[in-house]
N, C-alpha and C positions, 0 to 999 in steps of 0.2 A: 423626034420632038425635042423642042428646046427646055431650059427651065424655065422657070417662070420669074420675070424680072421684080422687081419690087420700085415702085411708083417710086421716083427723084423726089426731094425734096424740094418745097417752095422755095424759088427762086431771095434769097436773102435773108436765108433759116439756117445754111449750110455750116457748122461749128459758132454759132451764136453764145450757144453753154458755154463753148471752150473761152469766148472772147470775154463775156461775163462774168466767168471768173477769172480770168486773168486782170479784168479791169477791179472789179471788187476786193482784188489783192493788193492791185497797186494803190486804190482809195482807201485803202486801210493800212498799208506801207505810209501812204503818205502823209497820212494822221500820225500814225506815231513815230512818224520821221520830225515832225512839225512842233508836233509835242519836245521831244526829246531835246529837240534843237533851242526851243524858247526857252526848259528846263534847264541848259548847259548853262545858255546864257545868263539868266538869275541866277543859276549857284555861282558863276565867277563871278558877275557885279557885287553878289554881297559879300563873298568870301575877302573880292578884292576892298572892298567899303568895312568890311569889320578891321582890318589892317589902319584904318583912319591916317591913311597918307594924304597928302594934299601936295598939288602941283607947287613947285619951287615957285616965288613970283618975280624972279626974271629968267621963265621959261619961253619960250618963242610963242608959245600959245598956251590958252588955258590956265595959266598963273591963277593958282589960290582954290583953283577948284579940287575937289574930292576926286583921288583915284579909284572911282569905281568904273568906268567902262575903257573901252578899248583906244580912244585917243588921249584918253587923259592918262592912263599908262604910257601910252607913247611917249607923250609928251615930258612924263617926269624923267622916263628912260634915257630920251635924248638931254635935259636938264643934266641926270648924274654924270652922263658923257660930259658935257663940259666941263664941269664941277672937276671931276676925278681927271682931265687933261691938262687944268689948270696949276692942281695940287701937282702933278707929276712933270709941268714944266713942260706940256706935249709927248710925254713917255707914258707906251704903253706900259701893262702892269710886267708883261714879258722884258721887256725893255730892261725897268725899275732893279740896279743892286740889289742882291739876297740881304744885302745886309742895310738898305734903304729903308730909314724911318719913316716913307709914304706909301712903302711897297703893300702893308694890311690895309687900311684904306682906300687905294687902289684895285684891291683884292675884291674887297665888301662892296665897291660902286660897280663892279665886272660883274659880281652875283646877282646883286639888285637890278638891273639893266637887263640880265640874263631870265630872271625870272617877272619881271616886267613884261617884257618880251615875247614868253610862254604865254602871260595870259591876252596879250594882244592875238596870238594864235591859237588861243582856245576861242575867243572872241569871233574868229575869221572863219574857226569852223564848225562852232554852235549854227553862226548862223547861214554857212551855207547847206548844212544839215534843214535847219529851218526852211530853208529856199528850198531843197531839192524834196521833200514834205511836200509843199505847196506844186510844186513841178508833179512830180508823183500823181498827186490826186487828183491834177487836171488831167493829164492824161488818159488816167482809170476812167474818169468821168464824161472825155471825148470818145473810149472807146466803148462805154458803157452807152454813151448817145448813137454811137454810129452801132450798133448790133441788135440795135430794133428796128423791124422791117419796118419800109417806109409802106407808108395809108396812100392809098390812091385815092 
């Protein structure tokens, strides 16, 4: 005598729980991936907005506007570039005599540029955090669609 088998499961039930939650993971991943990322991004707009810098206005773009988001940092960034090549006559700060009266200035425009720069890449990746949140939660949400049996 054989054992006795135990009836298959309906045909489209087969690890459904397992799919469920892994989908209800990622729709909750990608909530507070979404969150976190839009969260990044207003703490650097304001952080960069309480600094009350404003775009040089003979910058290539954006002259006069408020350095709070991530092209108007740009913009002032590439602005101290020219500023700081001008004063040093096309010399890098490396370049610049130790004993060069532009050489601190040239110093201070390399730092500003440098931490301009930071927050353009915090900017780049709050919001592909943000993105990869919204990515996330469709997924969960496609696999959360496809793991319910289909109705004849």
């Amino acid at each position: 005598m054989s054992a006795p088998q135990t009836p298959a499961a309906p045909a489209g039930t087969k690890g459904n729980n397992t799919v469920k939650i892994v989908a209800i993971i990622l729709m909750a991943l990608g909530a507070i991936f979404f969150v976190v990322g839009i969260g990044t991004y207003a703490m650097v707009s304001n952080t960069l907005a309480d600094e009350q810098i404003t775009v040089s206005d003979d910058a290539d773009f954006l002259g006069g506007d408020d350095v709070d988001g991530p092209f108007s940092a740009y913009a002032q960034a590439d602005i101290i570039a020219k500023h700081a090549e001008e004063i040093a006559d096309g010399k890098t700060y490396a370049e610049l005599a130790q004993d060069d009266e532009r050489r601190p200035t040239v110093m201070n425009a390399s730092f500003l540029r440098a931490s301009l720069f930071t927050s353009v890449v915090a900017f780049g990746v709050a919001a592909l955090v943000a993105g990869l949140g919204v990515l996330f939660a469709l997924v969960g949400w496609a696999m959360l669609s496809l793991s319910k049996p289909a109705t004849e």
